[in-house]
N, C-alpha and C positions, 0 to 999 in steps of 0.2 A: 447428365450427371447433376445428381443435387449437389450444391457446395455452401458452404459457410457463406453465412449475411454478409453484406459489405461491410465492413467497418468491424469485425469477430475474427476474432484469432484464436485457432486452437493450442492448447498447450501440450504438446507431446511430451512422450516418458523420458525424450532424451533432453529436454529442457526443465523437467520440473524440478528436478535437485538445488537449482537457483532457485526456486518459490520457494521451496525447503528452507532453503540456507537463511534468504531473507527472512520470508515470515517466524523462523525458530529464532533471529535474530532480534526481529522485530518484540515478540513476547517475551525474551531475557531481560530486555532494557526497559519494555514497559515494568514487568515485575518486579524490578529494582527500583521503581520508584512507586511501587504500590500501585498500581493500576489495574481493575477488573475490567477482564473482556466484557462485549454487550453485544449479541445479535439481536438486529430489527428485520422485520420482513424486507422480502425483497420489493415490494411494493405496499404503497401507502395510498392515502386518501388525496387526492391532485390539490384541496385546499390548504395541506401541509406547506408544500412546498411555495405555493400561491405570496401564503402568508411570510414561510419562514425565507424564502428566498428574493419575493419580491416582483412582481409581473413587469416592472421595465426590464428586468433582466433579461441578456440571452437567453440563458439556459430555461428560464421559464415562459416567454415569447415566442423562441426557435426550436428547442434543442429535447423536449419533453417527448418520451415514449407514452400518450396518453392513450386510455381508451375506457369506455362506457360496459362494464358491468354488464349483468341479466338483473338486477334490481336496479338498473339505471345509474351506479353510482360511477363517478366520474375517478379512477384510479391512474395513477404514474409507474411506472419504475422507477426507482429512486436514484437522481443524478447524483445527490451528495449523501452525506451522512445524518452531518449535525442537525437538520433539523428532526429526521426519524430520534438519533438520542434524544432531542428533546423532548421529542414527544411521549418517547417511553418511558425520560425521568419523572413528568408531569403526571400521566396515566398512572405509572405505576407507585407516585409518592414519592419517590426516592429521595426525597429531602427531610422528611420526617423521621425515614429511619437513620440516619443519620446526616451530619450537616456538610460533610463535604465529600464527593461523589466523585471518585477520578477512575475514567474510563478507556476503554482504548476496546479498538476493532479494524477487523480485518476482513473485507466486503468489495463482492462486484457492483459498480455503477452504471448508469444508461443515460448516453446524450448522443442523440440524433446529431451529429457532427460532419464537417467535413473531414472522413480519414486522410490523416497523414502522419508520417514519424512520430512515434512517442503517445499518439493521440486515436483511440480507436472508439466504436459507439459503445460495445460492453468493456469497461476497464478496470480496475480492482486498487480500490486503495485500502493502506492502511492511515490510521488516526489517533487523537488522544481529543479528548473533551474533561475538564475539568469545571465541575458544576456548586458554588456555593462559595467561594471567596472570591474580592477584590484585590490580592496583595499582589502585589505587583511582583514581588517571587516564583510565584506560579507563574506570570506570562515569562520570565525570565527560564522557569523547568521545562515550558511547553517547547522553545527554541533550542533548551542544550540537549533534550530526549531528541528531536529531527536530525539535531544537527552530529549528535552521536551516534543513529541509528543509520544515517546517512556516510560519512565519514568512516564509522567501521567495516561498513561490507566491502571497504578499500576503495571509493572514489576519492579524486583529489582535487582535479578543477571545480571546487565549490566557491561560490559565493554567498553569505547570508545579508539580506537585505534587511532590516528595519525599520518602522515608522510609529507616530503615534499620531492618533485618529483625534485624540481629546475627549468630549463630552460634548451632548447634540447643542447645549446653548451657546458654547465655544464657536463647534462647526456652522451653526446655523448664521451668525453673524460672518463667516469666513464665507461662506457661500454667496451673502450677501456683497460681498467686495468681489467674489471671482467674478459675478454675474455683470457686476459696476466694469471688469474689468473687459469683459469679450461682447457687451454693448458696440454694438457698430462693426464688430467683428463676425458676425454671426455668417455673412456672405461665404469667407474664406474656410468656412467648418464642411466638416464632411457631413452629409446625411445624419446619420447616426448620434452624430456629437449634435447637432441644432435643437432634435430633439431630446437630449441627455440635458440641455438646459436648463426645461424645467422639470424635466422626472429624476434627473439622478446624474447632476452635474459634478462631481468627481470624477466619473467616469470617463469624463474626456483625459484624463489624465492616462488614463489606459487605451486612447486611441492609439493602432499602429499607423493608419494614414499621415503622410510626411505631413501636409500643412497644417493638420492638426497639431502634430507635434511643433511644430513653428512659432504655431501662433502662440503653446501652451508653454515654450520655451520660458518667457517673459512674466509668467501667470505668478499671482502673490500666492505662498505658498503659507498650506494649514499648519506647520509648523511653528511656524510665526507668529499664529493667530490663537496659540494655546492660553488656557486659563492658569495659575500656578500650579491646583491640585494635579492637574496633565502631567506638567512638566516636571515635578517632582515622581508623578509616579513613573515616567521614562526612565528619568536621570537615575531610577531605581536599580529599574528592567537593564540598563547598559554598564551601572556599576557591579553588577551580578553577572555580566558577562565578558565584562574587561576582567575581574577577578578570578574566572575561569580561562581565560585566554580565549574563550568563541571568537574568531574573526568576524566581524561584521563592520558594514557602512548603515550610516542613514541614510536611507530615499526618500526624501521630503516627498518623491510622487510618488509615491508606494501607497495606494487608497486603496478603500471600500468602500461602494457606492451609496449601502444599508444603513437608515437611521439606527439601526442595533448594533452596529456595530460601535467598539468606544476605545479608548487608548491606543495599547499597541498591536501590532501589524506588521507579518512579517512574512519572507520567503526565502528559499532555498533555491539559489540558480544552480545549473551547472551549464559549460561551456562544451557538453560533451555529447548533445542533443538534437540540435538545430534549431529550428523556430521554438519547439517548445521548451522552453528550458527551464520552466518552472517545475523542480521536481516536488517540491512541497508549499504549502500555502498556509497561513496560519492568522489568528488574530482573537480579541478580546471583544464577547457579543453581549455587554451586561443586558441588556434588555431584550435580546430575544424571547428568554422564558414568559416574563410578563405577554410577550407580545402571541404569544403560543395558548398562552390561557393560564398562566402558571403567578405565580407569585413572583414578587422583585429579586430576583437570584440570579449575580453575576454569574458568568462563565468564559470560557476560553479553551481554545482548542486550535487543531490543525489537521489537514489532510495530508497523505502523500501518496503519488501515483507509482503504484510499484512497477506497473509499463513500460515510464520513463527511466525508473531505478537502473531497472534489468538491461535496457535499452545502455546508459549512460556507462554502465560496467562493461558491458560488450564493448561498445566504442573507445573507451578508454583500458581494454583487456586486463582486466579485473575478475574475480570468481571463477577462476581458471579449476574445476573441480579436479580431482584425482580420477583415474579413471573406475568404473562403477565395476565390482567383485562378487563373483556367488562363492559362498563355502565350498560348495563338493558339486558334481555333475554324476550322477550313477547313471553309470554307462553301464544296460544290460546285455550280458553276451547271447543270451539264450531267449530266442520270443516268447515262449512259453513262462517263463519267470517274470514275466509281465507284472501280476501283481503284486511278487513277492518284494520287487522291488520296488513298487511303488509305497508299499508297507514299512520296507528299511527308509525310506525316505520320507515318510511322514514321520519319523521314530525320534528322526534327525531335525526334523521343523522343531516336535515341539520340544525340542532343548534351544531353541532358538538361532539354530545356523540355517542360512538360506541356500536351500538346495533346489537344484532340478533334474526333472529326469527325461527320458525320448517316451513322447508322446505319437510321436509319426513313425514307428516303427522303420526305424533307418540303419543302417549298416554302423558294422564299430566304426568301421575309420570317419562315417558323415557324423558319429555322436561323441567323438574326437573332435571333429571340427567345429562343432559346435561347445563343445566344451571350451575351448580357446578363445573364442568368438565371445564368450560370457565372461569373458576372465577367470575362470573358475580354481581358486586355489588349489583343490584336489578332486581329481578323479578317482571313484572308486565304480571298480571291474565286479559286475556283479554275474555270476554265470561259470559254467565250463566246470573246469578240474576242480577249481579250487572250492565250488559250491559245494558240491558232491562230499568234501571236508568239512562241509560247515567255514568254510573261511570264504574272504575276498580279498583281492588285492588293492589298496588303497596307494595311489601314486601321489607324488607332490610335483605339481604343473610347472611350479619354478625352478626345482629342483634337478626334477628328472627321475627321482628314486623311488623306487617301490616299495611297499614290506606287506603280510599279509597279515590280516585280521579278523577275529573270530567275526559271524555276522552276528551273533545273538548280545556279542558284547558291546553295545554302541558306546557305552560308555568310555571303553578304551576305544572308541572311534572319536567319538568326542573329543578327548583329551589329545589325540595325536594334530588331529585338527586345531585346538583354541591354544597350543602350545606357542 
């Protein structure tokens, strides 16, 4: 038997009413703050990501679906979003037609991963990117869109994390004193972190290895080490969201590893997960665009993993749907009226009630049970005596009660139905 990749999960018809529910939820609240969808292919050029994400990185050292073309060109599946936005805000101008660009999207991603809970190799986020302002009210809209969009599909064990990153001459001096600081310490680091020292020393702040965290316990923090413009534009970002009531803590270790990255920085835990408990991820990339090929155009944006969403609402028994209903089931009596009822039933689609009929030629009482089986509001008996009249008998499933009905008249079928 062939079966699904490792790390792919199929979604079936009795799970996707959740995708439904989210993603229609997802596009209300983006709409409400102006935001246009953007699809990017599902695959880009491998130097995108190189650039836009960075080669100390996992995700671009381990985690890439690469592969080489028939013109040799070197292509990805795309792990994240943001830098395909970028690339198609650049390519395609979008700053010229106007000056500020707020987007959002709804898209599967690809990281060669270790599967486990919450965490799978094809997984689907959605996002917001906002492309052409510094105000610090946008990164304060990017937090309360997550954190509403999150919060209404009914979880509750949330946490929202925040930070702020500063500016690279800020950070580059802070960096300077972490590095003063884990001098002599380098023995007691794990792997990973020795070499994060000099490629992308933040990151050990994101080490899970205990004596990492030990040593990083004690580490002078970027917080501390901000310039005023920084710290005003936080003190911004957190008085816009004490004024909304968002819960949130600072996490002075809450980083990004990425010189493009600048101020705030932010995430969405929840308790209701397990190891992954990042259900969204977010932060302010002014310098990405430049670094993309683009012109000086702040930006800011966030991911989130609807995997974990869905995941995090099971565990915590949330989106508990109603159970799924067809209009009508025409149950034919007679085989030979085969097509005529399949006629009365497409009669009845296009007024837009969802109906079905016996395709497998089964007895009334199996197309009884199957009618139950579908929830089906009303059965109607197509066949026998009452055909012969021109009528049928149209039953109510919850009810119990019959009445008969012209067939030529759907319209007073119709209405006995949406009543």
């Amino acid at each position: 038997m062939i079966k699904a990749i490792t790390g792919t999960k199929d979604t079936l018809p009795s799970e996707i009413n959740k995708w439904y529910l989210l993603e229609n939820l997802v596009k209300k609240i983006f709409s409400c703050y102006n935001y246009k969808e953007i699809r990017t292919p599902v695959f880009e050029e491998t130097a995108l990501f190189c650039r836009g994400i960075g080669t100390s990185t996992d995700i671009v050292s381990k985690e890439m679906y690469t592969f080489i073309d028939r013109r040799e060109t070197s292509l990805t599946l795309k792990p994240e979003m943001t830098a395909s936005v970028v690339r198609s805000f650049i390519e395609n101008a979008m700053d010229k037609k106007q000056s500020l660009n707020k987007l959002f999207y709804i898209s599967p991603m690809f990281r060669q991963e270790r599967p486990q809970a919450g965490r799978f190799r094809q997984f689907h986020q959605f996002g917001a990117e906002a492309l052409g302002s510094n105000d610090p009210l946008l990164d304060a809209e990017m937090i309360i869109m997550a954190y509403n969009i999150i919060s209404n599909i009914g979880l509750k064990n949330l946490e929202v994390k925040i930070n702020s990153l500063g500016v690279p001459e800020s950070r580059e001096k802070y960096k300077t004193e972490l590095r003063k600081f884990l001098a002599g310490k380098e023995a007691g680091l794990s792997e990973d972190s020795k070499k994060r020292i000099d490629t992308n020393i933040l990151r050990i702040f994101d080490s899970k290895d205990e004596n990492d965290q030990k040593i990083m316990a004690d580490a002078p923090l970027l917080i501390n080490h901000l310039d005023d413009e920084s710290i005003a534009h936080f003190e911004k970002v957190k008085k816009v969201l004490d004024s909304l009531k968002i819960p949130y803590t600072v996490d002075p270790k809450l980083v990004r590893g990425l010189d493009y990255y600048t101020n705030t920085t932010f995430e969405i835990i929840s308790g209701s997960v397990g190891s992954q408990s990042a259900l969204c991820g977010g932060g302010r990339y002014n310098l990405l665009v430049e670094q993309l090929g683009g012109g000086a155009i702040p930006g800011i944006g966030f991911a989130a993993g609807i995997e974990r969403i869905l995941l995090a609402c099971e565990n915590e028994n949330v989106l508990n749907l109603p159970e799924e209903k067809i209009d009508v089931y025409v149950v034919r009596l007679d085989k030979e009226l085969d097509a005529e009822a399949y006629l009365l039933a497409e009669s009845l689609r296009k007024e837009n009630l969802q109906v079905e009929v016996d395709y497998l030629l089964r007895s009334v009482k199996a197309q009884m049970r199957e009618a139950n089986r579908l929830n089906a509001k009303y059965a109607l008996f197509f066949g026998g005596e009452e055909y012969s009249s021109g009528e049928a008998v149209l039953k109510n499933m919850s009810e119990g009660t019959e009445e008969k009905i012209n067939i030529k008249d759907s319209l007073s079928i119709i209405s006995k139905i949406q009543r």
